[in-house]
C-alpha positions as CSV (number, residue, x, y, z in Angstrom):
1,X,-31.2,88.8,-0.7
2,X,-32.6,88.6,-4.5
3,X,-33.0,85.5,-3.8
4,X,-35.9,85.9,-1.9
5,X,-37.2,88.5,-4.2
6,X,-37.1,86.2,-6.8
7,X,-40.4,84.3,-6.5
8,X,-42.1,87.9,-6.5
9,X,-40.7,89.1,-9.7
10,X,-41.3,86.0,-11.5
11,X,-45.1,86.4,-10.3
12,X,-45.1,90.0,-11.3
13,X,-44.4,89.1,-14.4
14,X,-46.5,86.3,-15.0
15,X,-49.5,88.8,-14.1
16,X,-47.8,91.3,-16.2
17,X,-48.1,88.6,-18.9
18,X,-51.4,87.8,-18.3
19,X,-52.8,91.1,-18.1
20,X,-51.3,92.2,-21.5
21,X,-52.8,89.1,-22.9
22,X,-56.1,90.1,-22.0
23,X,-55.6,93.4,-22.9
24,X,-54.0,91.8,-26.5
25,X,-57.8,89.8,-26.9
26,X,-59.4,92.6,-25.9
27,X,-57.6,95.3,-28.1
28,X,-57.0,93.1,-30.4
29,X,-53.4,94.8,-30.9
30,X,-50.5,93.5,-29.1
31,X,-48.3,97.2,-29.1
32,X,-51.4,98.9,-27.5
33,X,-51.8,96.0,-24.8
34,X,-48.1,96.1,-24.0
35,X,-47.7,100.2,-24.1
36,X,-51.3,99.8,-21.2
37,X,-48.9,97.2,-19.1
38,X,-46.2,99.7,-19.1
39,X,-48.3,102.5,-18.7
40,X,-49.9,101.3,-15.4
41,X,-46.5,99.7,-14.1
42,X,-44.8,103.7,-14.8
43,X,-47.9,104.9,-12.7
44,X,-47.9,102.5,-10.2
45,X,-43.9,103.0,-9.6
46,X,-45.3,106.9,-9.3
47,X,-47.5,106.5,-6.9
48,X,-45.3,104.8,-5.2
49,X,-42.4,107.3,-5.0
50,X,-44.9,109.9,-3.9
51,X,-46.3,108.0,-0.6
52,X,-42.7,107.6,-0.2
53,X,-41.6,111.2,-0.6
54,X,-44.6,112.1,1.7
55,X,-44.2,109.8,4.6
56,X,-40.4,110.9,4.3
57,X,-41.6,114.2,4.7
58,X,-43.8,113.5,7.6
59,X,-40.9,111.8,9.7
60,X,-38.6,114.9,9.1
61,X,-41.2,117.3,10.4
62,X,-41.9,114.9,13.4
63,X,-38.0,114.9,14.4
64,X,-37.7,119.0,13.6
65,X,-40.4,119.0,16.3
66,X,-38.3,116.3,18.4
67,X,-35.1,118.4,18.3
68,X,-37.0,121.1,19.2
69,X,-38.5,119.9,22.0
70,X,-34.7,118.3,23.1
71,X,-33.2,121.7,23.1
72,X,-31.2,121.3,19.5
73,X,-31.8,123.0,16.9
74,X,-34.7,121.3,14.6
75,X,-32.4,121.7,11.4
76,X,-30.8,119.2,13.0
77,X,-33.4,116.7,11.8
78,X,-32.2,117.8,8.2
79,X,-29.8,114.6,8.7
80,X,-32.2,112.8,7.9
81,X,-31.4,113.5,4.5
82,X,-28.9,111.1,4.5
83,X,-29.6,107.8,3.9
84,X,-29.2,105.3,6.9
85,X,-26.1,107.3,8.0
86,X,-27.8,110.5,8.7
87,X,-31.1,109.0,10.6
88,X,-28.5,106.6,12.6
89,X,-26.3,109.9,13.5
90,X,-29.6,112.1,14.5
91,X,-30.7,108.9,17.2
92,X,-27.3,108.8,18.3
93,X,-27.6,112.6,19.1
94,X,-31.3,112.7,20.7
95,X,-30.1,109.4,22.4
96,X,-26.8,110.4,24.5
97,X,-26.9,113.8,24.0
98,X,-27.7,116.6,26.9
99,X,-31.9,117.8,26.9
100,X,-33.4,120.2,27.3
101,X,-32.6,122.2,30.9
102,X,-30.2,119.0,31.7
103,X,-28.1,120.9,28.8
């Protein structure tokens, strides 16, 4: 599997490289460039995080609705707390378990 990650990182890094060089002519001092590079990669790792916290918190309040709608109770979509595990569990439950007025 890192395998095929491989190619990616070593571009990363070569744009990495070249944007802390640019920064390094620019600045004219190589600890400011590289602390800039690191600065934006911290951010951009951020950023990241926070679109994934969010979208994580849209698909639990979509399957609190589901379970609702089933006939369960929506803390029930709490599971998917768990990673891979708990998400497989709560489709296993929606999936063969009894809905609504069939309950």
């Amino acid at each position: 599997m890192f395998s095929l990650l491989s190619p990616a990182i070593d571009n990363a890094d070569k744009i990495a490289d070249a944007v802390e060089t640019a920064l390094t002519a620019i600045m004219g001092d190589p600890d400011i460039a590289s602390t800039v590079v690191d600065a934006v990669g911290w951010l951009a790792i951020v950023a990241v995080a926070a679109i994934a916290l969010v979208v994580y918190m849209i698909g639990i309040f979509f399957h609190w609705r589901i379970c609702s709608k089933a006939g369960y109770s929506g803390a029930l979509s709490l599971l998917m707390l768990l990673p891979i595990i708990g998400y497989i569990f709560l489709i296993l439950i929606l999936t063969f378990g009894k809905w609504g007025s069939s309950k």
